[in-house]
N, C-alpha and C positions, 0 to 999 in steps of 0.2 A: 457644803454638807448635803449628803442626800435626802430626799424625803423623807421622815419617818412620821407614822399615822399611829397613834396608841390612843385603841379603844379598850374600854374597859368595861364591861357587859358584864353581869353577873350570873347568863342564860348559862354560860358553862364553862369550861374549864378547858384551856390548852395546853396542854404539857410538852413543852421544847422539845423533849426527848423522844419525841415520839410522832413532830410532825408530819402530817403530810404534803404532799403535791397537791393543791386544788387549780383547778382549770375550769375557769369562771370565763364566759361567752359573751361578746357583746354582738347583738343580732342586730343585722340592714336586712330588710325586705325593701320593695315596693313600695311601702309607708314611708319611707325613707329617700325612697328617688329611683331605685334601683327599675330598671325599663322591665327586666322578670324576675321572677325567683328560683329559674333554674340557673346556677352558675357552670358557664362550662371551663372558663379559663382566666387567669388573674397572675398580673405581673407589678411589680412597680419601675416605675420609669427612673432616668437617673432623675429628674428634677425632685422627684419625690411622690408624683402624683400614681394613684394606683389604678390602673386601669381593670378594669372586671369588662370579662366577654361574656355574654347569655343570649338566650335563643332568641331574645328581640335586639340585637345589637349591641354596642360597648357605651358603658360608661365609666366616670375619670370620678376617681373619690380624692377631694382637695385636703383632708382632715377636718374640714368641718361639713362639707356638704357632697352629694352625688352629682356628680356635672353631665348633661346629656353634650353627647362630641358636638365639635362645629367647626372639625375642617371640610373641607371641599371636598364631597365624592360623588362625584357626577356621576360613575357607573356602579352606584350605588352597590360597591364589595361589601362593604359595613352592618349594611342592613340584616338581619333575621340572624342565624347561627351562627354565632364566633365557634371556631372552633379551637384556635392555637392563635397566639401571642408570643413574641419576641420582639425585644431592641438588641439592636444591632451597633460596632463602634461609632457608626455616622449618627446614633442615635435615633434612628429610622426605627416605628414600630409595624412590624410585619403581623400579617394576617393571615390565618388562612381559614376562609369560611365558605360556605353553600356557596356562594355566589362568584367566589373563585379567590386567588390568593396572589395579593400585592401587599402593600406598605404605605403607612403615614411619615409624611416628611414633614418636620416641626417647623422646618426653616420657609416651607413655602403652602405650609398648612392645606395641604391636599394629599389624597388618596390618590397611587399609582398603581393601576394594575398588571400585576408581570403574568399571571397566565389566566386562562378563562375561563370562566364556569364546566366546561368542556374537560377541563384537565382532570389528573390522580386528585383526590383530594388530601390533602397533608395532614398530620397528625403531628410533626412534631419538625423542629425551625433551630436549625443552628448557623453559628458562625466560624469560620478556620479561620487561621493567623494570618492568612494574605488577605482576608477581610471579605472573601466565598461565600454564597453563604448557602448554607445545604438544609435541605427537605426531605423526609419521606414519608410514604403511605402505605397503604395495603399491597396499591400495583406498582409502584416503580421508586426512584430517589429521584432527588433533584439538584443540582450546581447554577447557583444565579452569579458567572463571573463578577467579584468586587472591583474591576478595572473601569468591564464594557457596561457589565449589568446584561450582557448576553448570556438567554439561557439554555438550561438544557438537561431533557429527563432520559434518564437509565434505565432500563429493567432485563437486560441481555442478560448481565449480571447475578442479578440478585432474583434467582428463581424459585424463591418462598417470598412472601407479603413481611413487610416491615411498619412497625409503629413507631419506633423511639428511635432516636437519633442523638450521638451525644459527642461532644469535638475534645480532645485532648490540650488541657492547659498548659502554658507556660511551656512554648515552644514545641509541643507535638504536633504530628503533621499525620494524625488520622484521625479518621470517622469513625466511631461504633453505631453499629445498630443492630435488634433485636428483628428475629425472621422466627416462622413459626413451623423452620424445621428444628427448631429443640437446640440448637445454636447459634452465637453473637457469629454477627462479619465485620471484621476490621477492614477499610480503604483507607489506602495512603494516598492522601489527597495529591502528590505529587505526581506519582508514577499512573496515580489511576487502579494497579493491585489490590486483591482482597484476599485476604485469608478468615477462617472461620475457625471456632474454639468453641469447645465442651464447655456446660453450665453443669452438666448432672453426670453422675457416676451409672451408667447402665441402668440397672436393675430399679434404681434410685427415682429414676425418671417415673412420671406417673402418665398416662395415657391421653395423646394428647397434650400434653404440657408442653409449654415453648413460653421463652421469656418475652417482656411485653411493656417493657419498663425500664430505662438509663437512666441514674443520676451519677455525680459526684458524690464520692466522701474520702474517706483520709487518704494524704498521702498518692499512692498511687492504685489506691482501689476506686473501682466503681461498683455501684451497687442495683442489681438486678430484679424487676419482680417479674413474676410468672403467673399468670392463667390460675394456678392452680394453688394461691396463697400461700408461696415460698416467695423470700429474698435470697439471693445469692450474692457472697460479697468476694468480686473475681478483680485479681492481680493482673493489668495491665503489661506487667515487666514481664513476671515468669508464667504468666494466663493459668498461675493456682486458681482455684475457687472451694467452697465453702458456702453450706447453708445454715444461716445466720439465723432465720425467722420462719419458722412454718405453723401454721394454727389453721385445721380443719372446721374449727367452728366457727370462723369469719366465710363472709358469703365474699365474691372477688375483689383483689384489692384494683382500685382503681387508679391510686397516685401515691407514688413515694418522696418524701420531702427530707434530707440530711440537713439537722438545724446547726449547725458549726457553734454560734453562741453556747447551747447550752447540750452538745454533743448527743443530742438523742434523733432519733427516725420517728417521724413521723408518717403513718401510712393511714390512707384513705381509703376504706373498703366501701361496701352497698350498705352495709351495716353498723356503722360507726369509724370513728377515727382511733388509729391505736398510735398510743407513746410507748419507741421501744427501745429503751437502753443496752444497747449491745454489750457495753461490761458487765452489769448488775444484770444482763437474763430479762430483766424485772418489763413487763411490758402492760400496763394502762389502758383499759376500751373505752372509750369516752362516748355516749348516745345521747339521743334526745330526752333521756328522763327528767329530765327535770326546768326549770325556770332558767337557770345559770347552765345548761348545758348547752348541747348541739341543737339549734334552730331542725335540725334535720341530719336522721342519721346516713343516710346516702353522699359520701364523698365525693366529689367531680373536680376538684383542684387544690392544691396548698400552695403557699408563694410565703413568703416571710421579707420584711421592709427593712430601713434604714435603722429603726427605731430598735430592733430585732420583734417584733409583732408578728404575731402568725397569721394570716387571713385564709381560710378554709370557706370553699364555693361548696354548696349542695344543690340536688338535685331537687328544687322544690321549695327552697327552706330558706332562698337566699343566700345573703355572705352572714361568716362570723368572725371575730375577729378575738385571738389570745393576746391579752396584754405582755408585753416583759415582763419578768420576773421582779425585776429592779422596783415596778411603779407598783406592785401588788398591796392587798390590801392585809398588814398584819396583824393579828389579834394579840395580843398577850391578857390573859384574865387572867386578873387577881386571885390568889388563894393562899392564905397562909399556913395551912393547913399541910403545903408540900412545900418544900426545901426547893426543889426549883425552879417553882409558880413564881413570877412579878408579886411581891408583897403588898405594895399602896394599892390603895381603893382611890383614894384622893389627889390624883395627881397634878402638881403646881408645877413643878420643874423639869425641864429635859434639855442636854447640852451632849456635843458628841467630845473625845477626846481625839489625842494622836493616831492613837492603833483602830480608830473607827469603831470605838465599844461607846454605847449611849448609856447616859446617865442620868436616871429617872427620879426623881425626889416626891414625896406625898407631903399632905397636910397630916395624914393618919400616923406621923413617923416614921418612914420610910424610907432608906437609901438604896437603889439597886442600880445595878450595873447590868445590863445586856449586852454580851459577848458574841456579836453577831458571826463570827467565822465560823466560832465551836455550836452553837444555836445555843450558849450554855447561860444563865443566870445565877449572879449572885447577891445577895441581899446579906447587908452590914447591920446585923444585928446588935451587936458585939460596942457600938459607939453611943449607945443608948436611941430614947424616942426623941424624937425631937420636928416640928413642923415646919417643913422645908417652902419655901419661898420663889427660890433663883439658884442657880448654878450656873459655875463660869470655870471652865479649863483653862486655868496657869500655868506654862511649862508641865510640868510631870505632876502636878498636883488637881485636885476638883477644890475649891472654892462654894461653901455652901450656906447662903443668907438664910437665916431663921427666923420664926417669930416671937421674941420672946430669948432668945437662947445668943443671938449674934451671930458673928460666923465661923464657921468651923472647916479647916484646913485637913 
């Protein structure tokens, strides 16, 4: 059976029909373990544990505590600004920061440096199907062979600056990435080839704008941000595209996040974090005002865990982190007053049935039913008052002990 929490406050009044979304924060600073409180980058590992990058080096959140690292890095890469974070199939978490960009190996708990302080600095760390694993920056990309681990940087190539970098799943065999002549370049990892594709319709184009941002999302779309506070959401097959998200009154967005669980975008600007449901239009700016809000309205990373938990990095402010949905905290307050307010004040009884509807019983006489699919409530007036005790789900029937009255099928 899942959770269910029924408080019943008489501060005010919730009406099913008319709930909202609340996105309630739990805040890590410093106080907390956290080495700073600017976050620049945040992944979880497969074991579970989440790692968080910031300008004083990484640390590993276990779910109960902040762990300062303690594998062996003798040429101290780790140290001052993470910049990018990825695990790799071998399970290897790669780096790339100030100090130059290698990888933690779990299995022999040290730090391997693959290029030097000297090199492009990387912005963004993938993987291909033959287990490659590719880099880009402002000045060049990069291929760390997955056979030799021999590497090797490009920039003949790719003659605009690149930040995002993003590999084709389940059996494709190219690279995308974002250049900031106002066009994606596709590499096909095999032959070495790039072709390049239109985000914006001519005229459409804003000055200076160039996309700056790869994620995945459905299917065979990826989804694009720009300099200039557009998403673009472009077809991989027939390299269609479409602007999905544009909002002049956010300041740049800085991180895009596709949450698959509960199918909405998540986008990190300077200015707050926005939730943007692409079917419903409907888009949510979430800031620091308040207690239960954003630690800090300045976005710097999104990453989402096993649990489906959101963990959102700020610039200053710390980590935050959105519970599931699932563990959220529900109100239903009593009011008899509305047809389809929870009626009890005095709640004794609560059992779930077959179709997952809960089944709420009062001492004030009250029977209701919560129809958690529909968010719909029904209260059985109709079977008289009666002071409910215990309930128990029998086949297709509730079972209902009273006091005074016996029980009632």
């Amino acid at each position: 059976m899942k959770k269910l929490i029924l408080s019943l406050f008489l501060v005010a009044f919730f009406n099913l029909t008319a709930a909202a979304q609340n996105y309630n924060f739990q805040h890590y600073t410093t106080a907390e373990g956290l080495p700073n409180n600017t976050i620049i980058c945040c992944i979880q590992d497969k074991m579970g544990f989440i790692w968080i990058g910031t300008r004083d080096g990484v640390s590993l959140y276990d779910g109960y505590n902040f762990l300062k690292f303690s594998g062996e890095d003798k040429e101290g890469i780790l140290r001052g600004k993470i910049l990018i974070m990825y695990q790799d199939s071998k399970e290897r978490i790669w780096f790339s920061t100030a100090n130059g960009t290698g990888y933690f190996d779990p299995y022999t708990n040290s730090v391997k440096r693959v290029f030097s302080q000297d090199s492009p600095v990387f912005y963004s760390i993938t993987e291909d199907a033959a287990g490659n694993i590719w880099m880009s920056s402002t000045e060049a990309y990069a291929k760390v062979d997955g056979a030799t681990g021999q590497n090797s940087v490009f920039d003949a190539r790719m003659d605009q600056s690149s930040q995002a970098i993003y590999f084709e799943p389940e059996g494709g065999n190219h690279v995308w990435m974002t250049s900031d002549s106002g066009k994606i370049k596709r590499i096909n990892t095999t032959s070495g080839k790039y072709d390049e594709f239109d985000i914006f319709d001519g005229s459409d184009r804003k000055e200076g704008e160039h996309p700056v941002r790869i994620v995945d999302y459905k299917d065979e779309y990826i989804l694009i941000s720009t300099n200039h506070n557009r998403i673009v959401k472009f077809n991989t097959d027939d390299h269609s595209y479409s602007t999905i998200f544009s909002n002049n009154s956010l300041s740049i967005i800085n991180y895009i996040k596709y949450d698959r669980l509960r199918d909405i975008i998540f986008i990190g600007t300077q200015n707050g974090l926005v939730v943007f449901n692409e079917k419903t239009g409907i888009e949510t700016i979430i800031q620091d005002s308040n207690e239960f809000g954003l630690s800090n309205s300045n976005i710097t990373c999104i990453t989402s865990d096993h649990e489906g938990n959101i963990w959102v990095g700020t610039f200053h402010g710390g980590l935050n982190m959105l519970k599931d949905e699932k563990d959220a905290l529900v109100q239903y307050i009593s009011s008899t007053n509305d047809a389809d307010a929870l009626h009890g004040k005095l709640i004794r009884a609560v059992t779930e049935d077959d179709a997952g509807n809960i089944w709420v019983g009062s001492e004030d006489g009250y029977l209701s039913r919560i129809r958690k699919s529909e968010n719909k409530i029904d209260n059985f007036i109709n079977i008289g008052k009666h002071n409910y005790q215990c309930l128990i789900h029998v086949n297709d029937e509730i079972w209902a002990g009273t006091f005074g009255d016996g029980i009632i099928i």
